[in-house]
C-alpha distance (Angstrom), angle and dihedral (degrees) to the residues before:
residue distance angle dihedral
X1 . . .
X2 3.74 . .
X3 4.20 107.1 .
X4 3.86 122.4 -158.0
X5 3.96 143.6 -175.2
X6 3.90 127.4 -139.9
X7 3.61 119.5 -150.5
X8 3.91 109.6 -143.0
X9 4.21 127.4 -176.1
X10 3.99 93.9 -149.0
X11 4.67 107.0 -158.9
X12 2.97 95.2 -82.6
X13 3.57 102.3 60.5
X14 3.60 101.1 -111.6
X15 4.13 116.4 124.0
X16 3.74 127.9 -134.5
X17 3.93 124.3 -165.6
X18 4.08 101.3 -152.3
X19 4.14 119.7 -156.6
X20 3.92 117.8 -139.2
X21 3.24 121.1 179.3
X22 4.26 90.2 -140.1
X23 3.52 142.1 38.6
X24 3.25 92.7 -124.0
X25 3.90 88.3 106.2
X26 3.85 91.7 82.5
X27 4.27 77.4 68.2
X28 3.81 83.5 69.3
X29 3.74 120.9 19.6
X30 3.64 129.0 51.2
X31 3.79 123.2 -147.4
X32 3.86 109.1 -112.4
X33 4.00 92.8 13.0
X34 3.81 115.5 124.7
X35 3.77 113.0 -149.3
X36 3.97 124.1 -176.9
X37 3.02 119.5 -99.0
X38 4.10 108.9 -102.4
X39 3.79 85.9 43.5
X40 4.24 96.0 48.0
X41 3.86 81.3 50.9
X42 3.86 89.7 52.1
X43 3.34 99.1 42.0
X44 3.90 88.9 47.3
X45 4.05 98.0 51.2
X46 4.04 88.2 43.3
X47 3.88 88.3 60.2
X48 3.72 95.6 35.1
X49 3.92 89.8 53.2
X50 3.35 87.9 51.3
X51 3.55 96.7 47.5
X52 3.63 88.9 56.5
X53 3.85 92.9 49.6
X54 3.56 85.3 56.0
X55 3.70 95.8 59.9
X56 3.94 94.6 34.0
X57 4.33 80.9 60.0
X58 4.05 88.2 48.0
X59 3.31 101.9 35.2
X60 3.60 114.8 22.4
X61 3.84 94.7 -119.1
X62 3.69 134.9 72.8
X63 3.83 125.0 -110.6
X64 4.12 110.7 -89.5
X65 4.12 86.2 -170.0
X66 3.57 93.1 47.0
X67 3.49 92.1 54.6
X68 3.77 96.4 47.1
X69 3.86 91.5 50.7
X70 3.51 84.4 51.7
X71 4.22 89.2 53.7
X72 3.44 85.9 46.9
X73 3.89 108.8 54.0
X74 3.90 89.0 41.1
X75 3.94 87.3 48.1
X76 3.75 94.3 45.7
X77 3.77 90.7 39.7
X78 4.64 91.9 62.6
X79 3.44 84.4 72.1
X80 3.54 103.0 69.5
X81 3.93 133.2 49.4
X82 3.80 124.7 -90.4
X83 4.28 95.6 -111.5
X84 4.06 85.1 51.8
X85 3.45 115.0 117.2
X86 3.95 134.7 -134.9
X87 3.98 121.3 -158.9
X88 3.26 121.0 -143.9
X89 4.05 101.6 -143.7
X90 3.42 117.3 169.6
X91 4.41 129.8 10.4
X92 4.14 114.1 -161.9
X93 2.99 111.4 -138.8
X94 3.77 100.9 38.5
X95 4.14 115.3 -145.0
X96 3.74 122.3 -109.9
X97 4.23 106.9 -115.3
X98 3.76 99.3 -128.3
């Protein structure tokens, strides 16, 4: 199971590079969108749980780092207001255009 990190600039400047443990991120998050806040933190656990699911079905357990990115975006993400926005800057690895 491919894995991937996401580069994100969070409002206050700062950048985070998040683990998941599938590429099914690139199903959520665009590189160079900017999403507010509560919805980059949706959009985030959605593909994260999913990611987990993924591994759970493959391996027969769920995803520990998944989960903590998860914990940490939606930690990170109380410290700013709702109309904030998150950038998504960078996906590894990149998906082939068909």
């Amino acid at each position: 199971m491919p894995e991937m990190t996401f580069a994100v600039r969070w409002p206050d400047g700062t950048v985070d590079h998040c683990y998941s443990p599938s590429l099914v991120m690139h199903d959520y998050l665009t590189v160079g969108a900017r999403y507010p806040v509560p919805e980059f933190v949706s959009r985030s656990r959605a593909a994260l749980d999913e990611a987990t699911e993924r591994v759970r079905a493959k391996f027969g357990f769920a995803c520990t780092s998944a989960a903590a990115t998860a914990a940490d975006i939606t930690s990170r993400a109380a410290g700013f207001h709702p109309h904030d926005q998150v950038e998504i800057l960078d996906m590894q690895p990149t998906l082939e255009k068909s």
